[in-house]
C-alpha positions as CSV (number, residue, x, y, z in Angstrom):
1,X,-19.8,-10.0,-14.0
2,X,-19.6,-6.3,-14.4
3,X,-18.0,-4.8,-17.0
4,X,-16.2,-1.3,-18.1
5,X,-14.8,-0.3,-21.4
6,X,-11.2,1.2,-22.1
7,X,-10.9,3.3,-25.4
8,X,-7.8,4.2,-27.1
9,X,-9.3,7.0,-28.9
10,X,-5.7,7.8,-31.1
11,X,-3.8,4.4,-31.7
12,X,-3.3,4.1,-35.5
13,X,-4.5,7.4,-36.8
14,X,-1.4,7.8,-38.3
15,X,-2.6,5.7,-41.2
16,X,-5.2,8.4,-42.1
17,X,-3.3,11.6,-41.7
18,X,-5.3,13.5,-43.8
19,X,-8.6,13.0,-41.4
20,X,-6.4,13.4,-38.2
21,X,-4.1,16.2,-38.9
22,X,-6.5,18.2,-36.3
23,X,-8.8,15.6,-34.6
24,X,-8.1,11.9,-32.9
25,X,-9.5,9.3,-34.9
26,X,-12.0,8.3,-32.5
27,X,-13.7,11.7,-33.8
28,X,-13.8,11.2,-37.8
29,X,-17.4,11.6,-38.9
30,X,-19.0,8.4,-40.5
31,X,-21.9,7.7,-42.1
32,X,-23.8,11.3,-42.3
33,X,-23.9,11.8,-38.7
34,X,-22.0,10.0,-36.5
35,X,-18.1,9.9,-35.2
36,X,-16.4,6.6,-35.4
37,X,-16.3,6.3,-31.5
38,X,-19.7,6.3,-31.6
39,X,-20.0,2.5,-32.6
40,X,-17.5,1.3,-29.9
41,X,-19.3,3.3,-27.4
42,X,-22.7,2.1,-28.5
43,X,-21.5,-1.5,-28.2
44,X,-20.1,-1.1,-24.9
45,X,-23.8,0.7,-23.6
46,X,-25.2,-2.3,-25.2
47,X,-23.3,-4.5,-23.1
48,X,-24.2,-2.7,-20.1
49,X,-21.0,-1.1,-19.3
50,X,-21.9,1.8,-17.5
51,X,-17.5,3.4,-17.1
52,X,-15.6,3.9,-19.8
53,X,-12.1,5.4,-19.9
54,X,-11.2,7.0,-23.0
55,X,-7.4,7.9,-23.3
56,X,-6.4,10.9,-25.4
57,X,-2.9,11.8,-26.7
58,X,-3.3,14.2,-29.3
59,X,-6.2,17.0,-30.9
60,X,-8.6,15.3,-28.6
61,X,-11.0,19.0,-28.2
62,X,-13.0,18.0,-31.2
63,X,-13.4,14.3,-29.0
64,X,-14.6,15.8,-26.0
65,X,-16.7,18.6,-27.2
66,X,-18.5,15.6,-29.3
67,X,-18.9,13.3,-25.7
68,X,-19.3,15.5,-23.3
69,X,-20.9,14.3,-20.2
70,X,-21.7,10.9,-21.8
71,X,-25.4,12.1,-21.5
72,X,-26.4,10.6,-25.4
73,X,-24.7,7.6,-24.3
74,X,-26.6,7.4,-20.9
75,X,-23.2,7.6,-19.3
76,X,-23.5,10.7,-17.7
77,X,-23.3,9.4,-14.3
78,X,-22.2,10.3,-10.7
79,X,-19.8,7.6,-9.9
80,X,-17.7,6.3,-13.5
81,X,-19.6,7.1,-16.8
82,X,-17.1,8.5,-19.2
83,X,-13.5,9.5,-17.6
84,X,-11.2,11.0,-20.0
85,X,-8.0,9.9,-19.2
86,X,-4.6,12.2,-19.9
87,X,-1.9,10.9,-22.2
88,X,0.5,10.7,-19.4
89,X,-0.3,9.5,-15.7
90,X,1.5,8.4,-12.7
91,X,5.0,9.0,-12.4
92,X,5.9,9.7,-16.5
93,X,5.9,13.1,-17.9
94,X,6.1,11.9,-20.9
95,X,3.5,11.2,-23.3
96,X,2.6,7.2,-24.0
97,X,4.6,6.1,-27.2
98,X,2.8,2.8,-27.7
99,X,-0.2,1.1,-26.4
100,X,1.4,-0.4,-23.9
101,X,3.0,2.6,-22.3
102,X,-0.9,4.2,-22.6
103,X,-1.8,1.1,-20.5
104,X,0.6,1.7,-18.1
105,X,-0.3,5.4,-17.8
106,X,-4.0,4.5,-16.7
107,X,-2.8,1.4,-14.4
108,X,-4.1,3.7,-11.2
109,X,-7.0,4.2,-12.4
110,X,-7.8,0.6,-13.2
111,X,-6.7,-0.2,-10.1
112,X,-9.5,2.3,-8.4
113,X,-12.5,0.7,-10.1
114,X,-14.4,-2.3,-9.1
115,X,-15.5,-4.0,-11.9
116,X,-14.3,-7.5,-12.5
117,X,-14.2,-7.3,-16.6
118,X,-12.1,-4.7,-18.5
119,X,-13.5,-4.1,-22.2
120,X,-10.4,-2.9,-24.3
121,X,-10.3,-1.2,-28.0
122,X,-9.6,1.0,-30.3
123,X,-11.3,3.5,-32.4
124,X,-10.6,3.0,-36.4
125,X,-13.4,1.1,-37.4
126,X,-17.1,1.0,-37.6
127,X,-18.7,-2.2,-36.4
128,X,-22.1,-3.5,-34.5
129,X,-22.3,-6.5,-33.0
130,X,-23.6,-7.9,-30.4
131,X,-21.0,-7.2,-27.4
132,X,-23.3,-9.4,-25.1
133,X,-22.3,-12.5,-26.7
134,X,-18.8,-11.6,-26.8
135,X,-18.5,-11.5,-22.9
136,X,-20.5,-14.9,-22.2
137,X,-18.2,-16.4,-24.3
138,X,-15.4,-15.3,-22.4
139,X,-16.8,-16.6,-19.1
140,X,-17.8,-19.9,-20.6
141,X,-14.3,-20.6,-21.7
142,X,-12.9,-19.4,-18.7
143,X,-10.2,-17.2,-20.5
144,X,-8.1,-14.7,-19.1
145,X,-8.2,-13.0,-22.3
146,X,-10.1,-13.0,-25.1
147,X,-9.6,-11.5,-28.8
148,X,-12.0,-10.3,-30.8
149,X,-11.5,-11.3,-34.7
150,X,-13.4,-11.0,-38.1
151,X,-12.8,-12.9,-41.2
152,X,-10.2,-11.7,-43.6
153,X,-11.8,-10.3,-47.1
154,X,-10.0,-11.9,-49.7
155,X,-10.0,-8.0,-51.8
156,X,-8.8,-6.2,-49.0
157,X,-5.3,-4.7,-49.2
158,X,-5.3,-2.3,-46.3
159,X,-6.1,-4.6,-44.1
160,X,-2.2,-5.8,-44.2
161,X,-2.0,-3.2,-41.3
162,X,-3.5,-5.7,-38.7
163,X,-2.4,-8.4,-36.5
164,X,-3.8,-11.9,-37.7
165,X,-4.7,-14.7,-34.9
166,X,-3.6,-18.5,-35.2
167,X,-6.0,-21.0,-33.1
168,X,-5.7,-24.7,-32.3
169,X,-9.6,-25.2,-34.1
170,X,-11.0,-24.7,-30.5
171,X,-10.7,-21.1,-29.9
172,X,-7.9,-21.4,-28.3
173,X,-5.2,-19.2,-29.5
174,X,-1.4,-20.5,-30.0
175,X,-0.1,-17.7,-32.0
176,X,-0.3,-13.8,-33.3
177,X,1.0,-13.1,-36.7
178,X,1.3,-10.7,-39.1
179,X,-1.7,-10.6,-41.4
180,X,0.6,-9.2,-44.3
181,X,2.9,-11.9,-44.0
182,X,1.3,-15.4,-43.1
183,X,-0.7,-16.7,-45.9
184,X,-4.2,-18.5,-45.2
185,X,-4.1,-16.7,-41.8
186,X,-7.6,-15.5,-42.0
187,X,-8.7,-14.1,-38.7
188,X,-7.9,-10.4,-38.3
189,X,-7.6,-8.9,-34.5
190,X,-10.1,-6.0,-34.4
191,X,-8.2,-4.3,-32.1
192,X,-10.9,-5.2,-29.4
193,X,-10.5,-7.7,-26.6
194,X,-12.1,-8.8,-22.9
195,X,-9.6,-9.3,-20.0
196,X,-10.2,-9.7,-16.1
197,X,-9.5,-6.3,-15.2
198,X,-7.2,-8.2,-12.0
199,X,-5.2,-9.8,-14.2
200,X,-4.5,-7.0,-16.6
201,X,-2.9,-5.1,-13.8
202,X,-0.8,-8.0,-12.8
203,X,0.1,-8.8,-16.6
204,X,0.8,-5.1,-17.4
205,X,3.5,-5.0,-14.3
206,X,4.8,-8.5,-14.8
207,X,6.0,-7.3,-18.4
208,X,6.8,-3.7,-17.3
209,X,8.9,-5.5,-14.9
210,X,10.4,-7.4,-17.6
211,X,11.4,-4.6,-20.1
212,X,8.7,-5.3,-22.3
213,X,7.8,-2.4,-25.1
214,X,5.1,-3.7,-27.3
215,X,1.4,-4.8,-26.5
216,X,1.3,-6.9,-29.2
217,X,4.1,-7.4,-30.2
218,X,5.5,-8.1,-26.4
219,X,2.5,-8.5,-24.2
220,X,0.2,-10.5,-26.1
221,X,2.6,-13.2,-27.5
222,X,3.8,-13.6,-23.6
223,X,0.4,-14.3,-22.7
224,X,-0.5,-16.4,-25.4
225,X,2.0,-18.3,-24.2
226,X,1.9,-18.4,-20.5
227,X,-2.0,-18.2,-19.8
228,X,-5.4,-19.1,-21.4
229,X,-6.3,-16.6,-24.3
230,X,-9.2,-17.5,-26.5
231,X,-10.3,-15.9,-29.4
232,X,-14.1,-14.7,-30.4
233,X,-15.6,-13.9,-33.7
234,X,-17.6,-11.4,-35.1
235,X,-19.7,-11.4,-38.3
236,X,-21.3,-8.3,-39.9
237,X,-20.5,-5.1,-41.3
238,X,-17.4,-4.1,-40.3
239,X,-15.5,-0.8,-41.7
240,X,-11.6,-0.8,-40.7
241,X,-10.2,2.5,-41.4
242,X,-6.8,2.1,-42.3
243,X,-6.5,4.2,-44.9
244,X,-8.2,7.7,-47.2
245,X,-9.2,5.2,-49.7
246,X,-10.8,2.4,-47.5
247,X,-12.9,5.1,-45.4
248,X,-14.2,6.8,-48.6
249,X,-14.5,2.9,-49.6
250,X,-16.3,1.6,-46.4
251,X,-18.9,5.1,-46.5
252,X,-20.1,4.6,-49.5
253,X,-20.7,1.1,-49.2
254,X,-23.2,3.0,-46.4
255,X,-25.3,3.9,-49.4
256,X,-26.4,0.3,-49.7
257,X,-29.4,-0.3,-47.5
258,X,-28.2,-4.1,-47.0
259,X,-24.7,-2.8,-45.5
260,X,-26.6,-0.4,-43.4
261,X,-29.2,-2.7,-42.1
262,X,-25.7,-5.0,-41.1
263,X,-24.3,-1.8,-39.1
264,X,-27.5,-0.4,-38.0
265,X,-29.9,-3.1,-37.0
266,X,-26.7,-5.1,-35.1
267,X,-27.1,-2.7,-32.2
268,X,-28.8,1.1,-31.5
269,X,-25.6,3.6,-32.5
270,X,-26.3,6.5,-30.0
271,X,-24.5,9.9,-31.3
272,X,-24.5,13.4,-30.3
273,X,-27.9,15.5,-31.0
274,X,-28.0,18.4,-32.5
275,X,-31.2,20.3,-32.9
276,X,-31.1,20.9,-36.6
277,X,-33.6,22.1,-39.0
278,X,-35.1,19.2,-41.6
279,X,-32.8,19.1,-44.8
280,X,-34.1,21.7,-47.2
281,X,-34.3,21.3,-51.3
282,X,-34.8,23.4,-53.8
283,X,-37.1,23.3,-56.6
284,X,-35.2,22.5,-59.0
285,X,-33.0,20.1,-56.7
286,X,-32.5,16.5,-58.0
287,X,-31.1,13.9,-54.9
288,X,-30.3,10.2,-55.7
289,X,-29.0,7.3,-54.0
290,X,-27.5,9.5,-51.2
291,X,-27.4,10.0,-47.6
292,X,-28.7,13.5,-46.2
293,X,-28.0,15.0,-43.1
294,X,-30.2,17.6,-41.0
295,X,-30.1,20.8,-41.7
296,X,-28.5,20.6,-45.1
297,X,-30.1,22.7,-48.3
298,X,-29.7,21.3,-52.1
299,X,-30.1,23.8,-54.9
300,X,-28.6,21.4,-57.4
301,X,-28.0,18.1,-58.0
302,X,-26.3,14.6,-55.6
303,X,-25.7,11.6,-56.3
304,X,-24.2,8.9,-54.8
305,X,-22.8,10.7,-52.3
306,X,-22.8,11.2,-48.6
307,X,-23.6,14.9,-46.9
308,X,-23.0,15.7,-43.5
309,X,-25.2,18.4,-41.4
310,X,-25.1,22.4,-42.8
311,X,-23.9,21.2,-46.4
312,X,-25.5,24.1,-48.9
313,X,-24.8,22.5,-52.8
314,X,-25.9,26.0,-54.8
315,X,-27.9,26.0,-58.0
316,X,-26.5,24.2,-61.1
317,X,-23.7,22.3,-58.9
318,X,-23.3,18.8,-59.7
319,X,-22.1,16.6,-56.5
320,X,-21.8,12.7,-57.6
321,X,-19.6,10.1,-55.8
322,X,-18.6,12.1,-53.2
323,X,-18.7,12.8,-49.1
324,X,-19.0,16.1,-47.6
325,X,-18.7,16.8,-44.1
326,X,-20.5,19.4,-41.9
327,X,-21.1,23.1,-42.9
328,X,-19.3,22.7,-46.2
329,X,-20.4,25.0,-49.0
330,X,-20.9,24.0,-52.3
331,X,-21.1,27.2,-54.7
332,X,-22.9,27.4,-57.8
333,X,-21.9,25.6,-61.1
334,X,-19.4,23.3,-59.6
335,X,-18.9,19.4,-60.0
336,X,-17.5,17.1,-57.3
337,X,-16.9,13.5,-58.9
338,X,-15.2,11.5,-56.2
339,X,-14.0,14.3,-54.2
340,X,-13.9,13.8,-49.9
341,X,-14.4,17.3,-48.5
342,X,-13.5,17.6,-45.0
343,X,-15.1,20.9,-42.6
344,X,-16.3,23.8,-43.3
345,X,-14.8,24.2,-46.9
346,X,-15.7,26.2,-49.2
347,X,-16.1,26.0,-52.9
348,X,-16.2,29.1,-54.9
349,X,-18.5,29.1,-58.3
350,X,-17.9,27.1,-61.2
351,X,-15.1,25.2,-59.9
352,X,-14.2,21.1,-60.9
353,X,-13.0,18.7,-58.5
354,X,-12.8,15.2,-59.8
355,X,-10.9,11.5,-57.8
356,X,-11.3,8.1,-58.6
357,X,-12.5,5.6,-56.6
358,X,-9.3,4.2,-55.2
359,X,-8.0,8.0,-54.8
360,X,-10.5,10.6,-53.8
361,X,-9.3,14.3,-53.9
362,X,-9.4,14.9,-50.5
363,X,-10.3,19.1,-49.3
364,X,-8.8,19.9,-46.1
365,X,-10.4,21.3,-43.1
366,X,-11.5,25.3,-43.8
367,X,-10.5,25.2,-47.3
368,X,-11.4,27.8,-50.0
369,X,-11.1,27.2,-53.2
């Protein structure tokens, strides 16, 4: 069957305002060098989808200066590759309020393409998996939808955020729950799920018809109920952003090689290129246990701690437990202990920043201090 991919690059960034005050969430770097659509993207490629829609609502510039053409993704093509898709379409004006009004807004478009399997998810986690296996089990069973699910962990609190999935012990789903409220419901909806892209259409306006609001908490019970939805899991790293502290969590569990073999070695995670000159240290520079990004110059001292591209830590600076994103400057003297420093900020000499783990002091975007 072919197969194309529909990304919600902005659903739930409002549980990580701090990272998505001027980007969508499918653009938050992750991992040193990549953006959390990256993953999603990469699994879809991997599944041979060769169209993917991506619909945008809000600060999505940062998204499509970071896509492009599709070209790192080998989607740059002449008919479908990547098709950003507006926040409003057909008849509303109005911009989508829900998932299932985005849905709606993109029904024409759905309805224009040919494939026969729609790929549907969203964009606040990190994952690699095998998308390949995902879709054969969705023809085997015969299903008219599919949802993907990982297993609860029994230490994670943000995770409250997320749907859970009830099955009968053969896949098949009889119910979608709360996560924060049913106990020893342990499989968690990613967010990511395979439909016939015929019958999505007809579902979408059947419950549009109806009055219905909510995708899940309208749409997908419905269905559960009415048609055959089976659910698929996945095993493997997977990072759910859902809050400041589990991304600062989930990144520096990046710095062991274990977890990154899980993430890395699952799939290839294709991302942006940028021509950047080898990271540069100084002689009196000291690096441990960290990831380094291109183009990056230590004077000083990391550890622990993740650097995006263009970082400069000056002499004497002490940077431990902490994540830095791209062109940040670090001046001389300081110490970072647990600190999340988002663009292009700058840190003036002799300055001390300390978090902890569960609270990071988080540096917006551009600032001085």
């Amino acid at each position: 069957m072919r197969t194309m991919g529909l990304i919600f690059s902005s659903i739930n960034e409002r549980n990580v305002p701090e990272l998505t005050a001027e980007r969508s969430i499918a653009s938050v770097p992750f991992g040193g060098r990549y953006r959390l659509i990256d993953f999603i993207l990469s699994d879809m490629v991997g599944a041979n989808v060769s169209t993917v829609g991506i619909i945008t609502k809000y600060n999505f510039q940062s998204l499509m200066d970071h896509v492009g053409s599709g070209k790192y993704w080998d989607l740059a093509r002449k008919n479908g590759g990547i098709v950003f898709l507006p926040p409003y379409g057909g008849d509303s004006r109005m911009l989508y309020m829900s998932r299932f009004d985005a849905i709606r807004s993109v029904l024409k478009f759905l309805k224009n393409r040919t494939e026969d399997v729609v790929i549907m998810s969203d964009c606040d986690f990190a994952a690699g998996f095998d998308m390949n296996k995902a879709i054969d089990f969705f023809i085997d069973k015969k299903s008219d939808i599919t949802l993907l699910y990982r297993d609860k962990l029994p230490d994670a609190d943000e995770e409250k955020h997320r749907s859970a999935i009830v099955t009968d012990g053969n896949s098949r789903v009889t119910g979608i729950v709360p996560a924060d409220r049913e106990k020893g419901v342990n499989k968690l909806f990613t967010g990511m799920l395979i439909v016939r892209r015929d019958f999505l259409i007809r579902l979408i306006e059947r419950c549009s018809s109806a009055g219905m609001k909510s995708f899940s908490g309208d749409v997908l019970p419905f269905a559960v109920r009415e048609y055959r939805v089976s659910a698929y899991g996945i095993d493997g790293f997977f990072a759910s952003i859902e809050s400041l502290s589990a991304y600062f969590k989930y990144s520096m569990e990046l710095l062991h090689k274990p977890v990154r073999d899980s993430l890395f070695r699952s799939i290839e995670v294709y991302t942006k290129v940028r021509d950047s000159v080898p990271c540069h240290m100084g002689r009196d520079a000291k690096v441990a246990r960290s990831i380094i990004a291109d183009g990056c110059v230590i004077e000083g001292t990391v550890e622990n701690s993740i650097l995006f591209r263009g970082v400069h830590v000056g002499k004497g600076a002490v940077v431990k437990n902490s994540i830095v994103f791209q062109d940040s400057d670090i001046g001389e003297r300081c110490s970072l202990d647990f600190c999340l420093a988002d663009k292009k900020v700058t840190i003036k000499s002799g300055k001390t920043l300390s978090g902890c783990r569960d609270l990071p002091y988080f540096i917006p975007k551009d600032t001085v201090l």
